[in-house]
N, C-alpha and C positions, 0 to 999 in steps of 0.2 A: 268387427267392422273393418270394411278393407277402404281404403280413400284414394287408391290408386287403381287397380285393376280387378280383371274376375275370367276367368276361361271358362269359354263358353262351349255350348259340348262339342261342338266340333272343332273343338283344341283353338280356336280363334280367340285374341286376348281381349278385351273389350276395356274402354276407360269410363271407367266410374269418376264422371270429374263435377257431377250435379248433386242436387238436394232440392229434396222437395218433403213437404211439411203439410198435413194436414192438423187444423188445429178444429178441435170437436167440442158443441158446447151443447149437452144433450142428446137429441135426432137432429143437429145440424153441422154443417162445418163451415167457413171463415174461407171463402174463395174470393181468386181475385182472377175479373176477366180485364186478360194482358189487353195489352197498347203495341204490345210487340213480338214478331218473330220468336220462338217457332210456333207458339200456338195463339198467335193474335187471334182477337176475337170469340176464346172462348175459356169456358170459366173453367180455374185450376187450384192446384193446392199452391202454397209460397213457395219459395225457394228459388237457387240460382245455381252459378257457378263456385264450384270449390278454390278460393283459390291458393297460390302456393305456402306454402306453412300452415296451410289450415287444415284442421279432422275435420272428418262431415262434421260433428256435432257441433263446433264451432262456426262452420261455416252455416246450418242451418239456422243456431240460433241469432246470429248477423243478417244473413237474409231475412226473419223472421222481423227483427228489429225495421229494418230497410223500409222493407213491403208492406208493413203492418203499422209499426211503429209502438209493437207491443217488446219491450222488454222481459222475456221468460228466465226465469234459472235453467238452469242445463240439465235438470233431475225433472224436470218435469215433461222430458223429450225422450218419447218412449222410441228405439231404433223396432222399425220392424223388417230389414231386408233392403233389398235391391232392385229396380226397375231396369232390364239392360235390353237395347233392339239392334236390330241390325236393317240396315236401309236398301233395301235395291242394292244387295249384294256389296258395295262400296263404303259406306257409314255406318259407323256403330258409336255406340254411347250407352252412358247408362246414369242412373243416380241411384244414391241412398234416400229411404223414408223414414221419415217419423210423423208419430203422432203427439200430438199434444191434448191430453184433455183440461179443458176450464168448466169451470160455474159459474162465471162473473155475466148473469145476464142484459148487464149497464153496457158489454162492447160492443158497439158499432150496432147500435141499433138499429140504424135505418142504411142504407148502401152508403158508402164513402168513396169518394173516387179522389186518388192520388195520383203523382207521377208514372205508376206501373200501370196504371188501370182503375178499376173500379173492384172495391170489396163489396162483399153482402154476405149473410149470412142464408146458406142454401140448404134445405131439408135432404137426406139421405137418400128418401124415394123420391127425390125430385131429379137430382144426380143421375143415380141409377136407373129412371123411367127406360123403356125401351125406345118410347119419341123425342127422347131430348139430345136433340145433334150439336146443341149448346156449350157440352165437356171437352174435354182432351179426350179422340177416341179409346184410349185406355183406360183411363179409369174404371168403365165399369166392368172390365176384366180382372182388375186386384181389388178394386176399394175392400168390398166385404171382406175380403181376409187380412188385409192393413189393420181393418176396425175393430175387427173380432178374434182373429186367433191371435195367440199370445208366444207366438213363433215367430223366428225370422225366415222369410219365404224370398226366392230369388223369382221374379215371374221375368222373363224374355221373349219380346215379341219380332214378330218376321214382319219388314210392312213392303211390298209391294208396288211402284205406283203409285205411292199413298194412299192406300189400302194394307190392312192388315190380313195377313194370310194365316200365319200361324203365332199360335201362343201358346206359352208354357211357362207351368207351374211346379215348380221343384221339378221332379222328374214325370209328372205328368203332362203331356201333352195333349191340346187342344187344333184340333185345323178346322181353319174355314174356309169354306167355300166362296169364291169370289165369284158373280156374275161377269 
C-alpha cells in the first residue's frame, strides 16, 4: 500500500493523498451523497483526505468513523488498490480503496443525513444501472472489480472537460469516445 505516490505510465508522479471506503451489507453498499465539492450532489463511497502521519488504513478507518459514525476494527478493511486521474492535463490525484464487508442488518435502516450529507443504503444494480447519473462518474468503471476480485487493481482515469475520456485498468486500456 503506498500513501504517498504512484507513477503513472507516462512516467507522471501522481499523489495518492485520498481514501475511499465502500462498506457492503449483502447486494448493497452504505453511500453517502456529499453536501460538498468534488462530487456534491451525488452518491459515493466514505472517505477523505489522508492526513499527515496517517497510512490510508488509518486514515480510512477515521474517515469511516467521521462520515458514518460506525467504529470498525482495521482487519475488517479489505485494501483493494488505487483510484488515480489526471484532469485537463494540469491535476492529478488519486486515492486508495477498501472494502468492508458487514451483516449487521439493524445499520442505518432507513437514509440518515449528517454533516457530510445524507447516507442510504443503495443496491449494486441500482449503482451500476446505465441511467443512474446519480454516482461519482467512476464508479461504474471499478466498482465490480473492488467487489469481486480478490486483487489489488490500480484503475486510472483521463477526464477531459469533465468528461472522462480514457480509463485504465492494470495494463488494460479502455477509451471513450466523447460526443
Amino acid at each position: 500500500m503506498n500513501n504517498s505516490s504512484l507513477i503513472a505510465e507516462e512516467g507522471e508522479i501522481l499523489d495518492i493523498g485520498y481514501t475511499i471506503c465502500f462498506i457492503k451489507r449483502g447486494e448493497e453498499l452504505l453511500l453517502l451523497n456529499r453536501n460538498s465539492p468534488p462530487v456534491q450532489g451525488l452518491w459515493n463511497g466514505v472517505g477523505g483526505k489522508i492526513e499527515k502521519g496517517e497510512t490510508p488504513l488509518s486514515s480510512v478507518q477515521r474517515e469511516v468513523a467521521e462520515e458514518t459514525n460506525l467504529f470498525l476494527e482495521k482487519n475488517l478493511f479489505e485494501y483493494k488498490g488505487t483510484i488515480s486521474w489526471a484532469i485537463d492535463g494540469e491535476g492529478s490525484g488519486g486515492m486508495e480503496v477498501f472494502v468492508v464487508r458487514i451483516n449487521d442488518d439493524d445499520l442505518y435502516p432507513a437514509p440518515f443525513e449528517m454533516d457530510e450529507g445524507i447516507l442510504a443504503w443503495k443496491s449494486v444494480s441500482w449503482i451500476l444501472s446505465e441511467d443512474n447519473h446519480g454516482v461519482s462518474p467512476m464508479i461504474p468503471y471499478y466498482l465490480h472489480t473492488v467487489l469481486n476480485e480478490n486483487q489489488e487493481v490500480h484503475h486510472h482515469f483521463t477526464v477531459r472537460h469533465g468528461k472522462i475520456i480514457e480509463y485504465a485498468k492494470g495494463r488494460e486500456r479502455k477509451h471513450i469516445v466523447v460526443p
